[in-house]
N, C-alpha and C positions, 0 to 999 in steps of 0.2 A: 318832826318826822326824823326817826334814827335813818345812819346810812343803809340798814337791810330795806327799812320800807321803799325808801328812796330806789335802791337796785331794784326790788319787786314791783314798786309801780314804773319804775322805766322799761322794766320785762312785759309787762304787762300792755302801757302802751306801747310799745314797738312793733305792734302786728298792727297795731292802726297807720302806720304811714304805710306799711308796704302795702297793704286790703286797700288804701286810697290810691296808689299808686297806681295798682294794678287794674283797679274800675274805671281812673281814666283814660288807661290803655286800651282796656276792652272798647272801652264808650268812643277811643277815637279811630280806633279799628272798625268800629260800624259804621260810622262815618264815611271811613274812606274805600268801605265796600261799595263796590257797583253800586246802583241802586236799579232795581228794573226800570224799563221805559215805561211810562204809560202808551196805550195803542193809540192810533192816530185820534184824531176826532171823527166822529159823524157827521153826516154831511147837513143834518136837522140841526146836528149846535154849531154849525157854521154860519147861523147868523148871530148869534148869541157871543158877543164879543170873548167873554169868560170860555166858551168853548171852541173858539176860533184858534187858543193858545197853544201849538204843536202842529197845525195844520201844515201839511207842505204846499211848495210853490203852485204843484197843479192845482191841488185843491183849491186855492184861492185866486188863479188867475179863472177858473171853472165858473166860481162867483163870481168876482168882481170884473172880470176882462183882463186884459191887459192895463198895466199901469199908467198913470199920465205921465211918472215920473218915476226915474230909477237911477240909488244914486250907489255904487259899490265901493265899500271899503272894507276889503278883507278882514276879516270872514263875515260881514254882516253886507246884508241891501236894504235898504230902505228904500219903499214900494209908496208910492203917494197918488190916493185916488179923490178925484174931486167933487161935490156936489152945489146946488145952486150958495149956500149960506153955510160950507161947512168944508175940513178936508181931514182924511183919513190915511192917516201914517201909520205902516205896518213893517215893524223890522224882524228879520228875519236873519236868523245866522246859519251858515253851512254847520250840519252834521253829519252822519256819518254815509247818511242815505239820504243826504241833499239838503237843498233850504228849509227850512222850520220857520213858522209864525213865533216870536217869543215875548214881542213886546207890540203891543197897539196904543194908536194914542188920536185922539180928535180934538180938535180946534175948530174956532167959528171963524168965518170971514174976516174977525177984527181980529185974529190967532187967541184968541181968552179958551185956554182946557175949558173942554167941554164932555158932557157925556157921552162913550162911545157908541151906544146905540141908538141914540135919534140920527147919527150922523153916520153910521154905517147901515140903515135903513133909506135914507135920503140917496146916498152912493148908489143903493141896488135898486130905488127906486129911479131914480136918471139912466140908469145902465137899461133898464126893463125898460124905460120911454125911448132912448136911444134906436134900444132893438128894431121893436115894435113899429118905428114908425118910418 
């Protein structure tokens, strides 16, 4: 390659680092754009664990009761309700317009993870016997 080629191909790629530059800049400016809320949940996926995720505190003391267990460590609570062979851990962190559901999690009597809907089914079915009787 003579030195002209050489200038004209370095002319030439030189607009590819700044175009790469600049798409990471856009791509990390969308990123750090807001992003909308999603709206709460409904109160029909509030047993459906996947849809329980956003719910606020009323909404889920509404369901479950009150907690057996409540343990705070700023900004988050950890909410622990209990059934006859299982337990339902629901942490929650302050936002802006109060606590959120953001993470769930169930264990069996022996704590081995377990699936969250036999075991948050079990909860509201002892909550329902509780009531009821």
């Amino acid at each position: 390659m003579v030195p002209n080629e050489r200038a004209a191909g370095a002319a030439r790629g030189g607009w590819r680092i700044p175009a790469a530059v600049l798409a990471a800049g856009l791509l990390s400016a969308c990123a750090l754009s807001p992003q909308p809320q999603s709206p709460p949940p409904q109160a029909a996926a509030l047993g459906d664990p996947a849809g329980m995720i956003g719910a606020d505190a009323l909404a889920l003391q509404r369901l479950f009761g009150p907690p057996r267990l409540v343990r705070r460590d700023a900004p988050a609570e950890l909410w622990q309700y209990r059934a006859r062979d299982c337990v339902v851990d629901l942490f929650l962190y302050q936002e802006k317009d109060g606590l959120r559901l953001l993470y769930l999690e169930a264990r069996t009597g022996a704590a081995q993870v377990t699936a969250p809907r036999p075991c948050i089914e079990a909860v509201l079915a002892s909550r329902e016997k509780s009531t009821t009787s």
